[in-house]
C-alpha positions in Angstrom: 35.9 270.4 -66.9 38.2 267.8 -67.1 40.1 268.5 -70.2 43.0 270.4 -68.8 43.1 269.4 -65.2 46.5 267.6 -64.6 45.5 266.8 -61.4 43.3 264.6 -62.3 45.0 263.1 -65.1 47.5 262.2 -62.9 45.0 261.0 -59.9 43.6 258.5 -63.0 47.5 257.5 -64.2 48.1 256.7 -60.2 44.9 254.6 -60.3 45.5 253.0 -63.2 49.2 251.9 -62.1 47.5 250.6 -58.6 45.3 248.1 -61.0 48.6 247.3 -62.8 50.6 246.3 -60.0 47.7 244.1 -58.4 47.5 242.4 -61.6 51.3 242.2 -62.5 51.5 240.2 -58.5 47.9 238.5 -59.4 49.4 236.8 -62.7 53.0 236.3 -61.3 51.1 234.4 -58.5 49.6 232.5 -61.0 52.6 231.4 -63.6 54.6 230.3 -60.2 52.3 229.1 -58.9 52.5 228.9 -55.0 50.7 226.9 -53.1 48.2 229.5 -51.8 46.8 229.7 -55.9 46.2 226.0 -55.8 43.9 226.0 -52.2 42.5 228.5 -53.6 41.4 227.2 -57.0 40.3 224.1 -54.8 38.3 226.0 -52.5 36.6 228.1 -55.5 35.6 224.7 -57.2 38.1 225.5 -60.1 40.1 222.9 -61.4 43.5 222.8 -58.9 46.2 222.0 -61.3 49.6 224.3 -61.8 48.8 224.6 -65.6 45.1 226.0 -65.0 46.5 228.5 -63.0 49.2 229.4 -64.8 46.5 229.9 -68.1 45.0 232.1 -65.7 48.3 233.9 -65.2 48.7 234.6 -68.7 45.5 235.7 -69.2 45.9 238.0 -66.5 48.9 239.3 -68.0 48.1 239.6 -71.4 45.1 241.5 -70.5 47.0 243.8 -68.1 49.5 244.6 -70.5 47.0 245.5 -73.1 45.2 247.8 -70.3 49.2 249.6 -69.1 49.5 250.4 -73.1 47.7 254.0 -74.4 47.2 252.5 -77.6 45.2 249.4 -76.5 44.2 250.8 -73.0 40.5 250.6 -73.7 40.4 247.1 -75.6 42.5 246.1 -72.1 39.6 247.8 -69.8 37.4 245.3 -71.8 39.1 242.2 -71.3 40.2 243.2 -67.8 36.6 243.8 -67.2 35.6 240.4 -68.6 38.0 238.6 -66.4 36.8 240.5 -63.0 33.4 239.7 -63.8 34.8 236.0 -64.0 36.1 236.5 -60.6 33.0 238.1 -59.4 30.6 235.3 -60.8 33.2 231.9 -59.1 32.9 234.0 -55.8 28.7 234.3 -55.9 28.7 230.9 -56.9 30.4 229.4 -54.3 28.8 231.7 -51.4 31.8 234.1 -50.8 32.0 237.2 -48.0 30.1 239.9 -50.3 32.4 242.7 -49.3 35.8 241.3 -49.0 35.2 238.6 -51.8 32.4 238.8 -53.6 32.7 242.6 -54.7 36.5 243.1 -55.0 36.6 242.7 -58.6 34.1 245.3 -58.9 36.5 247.6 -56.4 39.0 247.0 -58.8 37.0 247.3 -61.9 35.7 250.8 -60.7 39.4 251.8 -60.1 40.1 250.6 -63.7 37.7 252.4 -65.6 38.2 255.7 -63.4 41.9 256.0 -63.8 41.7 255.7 -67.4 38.2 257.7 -67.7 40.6 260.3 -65.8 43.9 260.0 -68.1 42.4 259.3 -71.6 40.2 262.4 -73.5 39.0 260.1 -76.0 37.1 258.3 -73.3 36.0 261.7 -71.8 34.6 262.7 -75.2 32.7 260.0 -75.3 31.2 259.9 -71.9 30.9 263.2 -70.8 30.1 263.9 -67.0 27.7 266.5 -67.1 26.6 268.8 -64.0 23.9 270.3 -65.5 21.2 269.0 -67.7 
């Protein structure tokens, strides 16, 4: 169904670029860092120093770019996944709004694996969306 539809391998490149530009301005945040990171890392409980967030930054960014490459786009969905579920678990812990905290990074996790479930075959193949059974 989806194997020759360019519209939706473009839909899932547009997605996946929206994930790699909030991550590109997450981790740039992060290796400034500006003052808002630090509140925030104070506020999440996390330690509120400019090198934790800039380890953070990196991270970010090395995972991103592993996720913008086709060669190493899956391994990147991993790691990117890892790191949102990190985000996910610091919010629950410290008793954050559900919808506009708690469950962004699983908003942006779903838009992850969607755009590249949309622009890679290989990832198709494996899981197939069937509409009948």
């Amino acid at each position: 169904m989806l194997e020759n539809n360019k519209a939706a391998i473009w839909i899932g490149y547009v997605l996946s670029g929206l994930v790699i530009l909030f991550m590109l301005l997450d981790a740039a945040m992060k290796l400034v860092p500006i003052d808002a990171v630090i509140a925030a890392s104070t506020e999440l409980g996390l330690p509120a120093t400019a090198g934790f967030a800039r380890g953070l930054g990196i991270l970010a960014l090395a995972c991103t770019a592993l996720y913008a490459f086709p060669r190493t786009s899956v391994l990147g969905a991993i790691l990117l996944t890892g790191y949102l579920g990190g985000a996910v678990a610091t919010h629950l812990r410290v008793g954050s709004p559900v919808f506009s905290h708690l469950l962004f990074g699983v908003y942006l996790g779903i838009l992850l694996w969607g755009g590249l479930y949309l622009r890679d075959q290989r990832l198709r193949a494996i899981f197939p969306f069937r509409t009948t059974p």
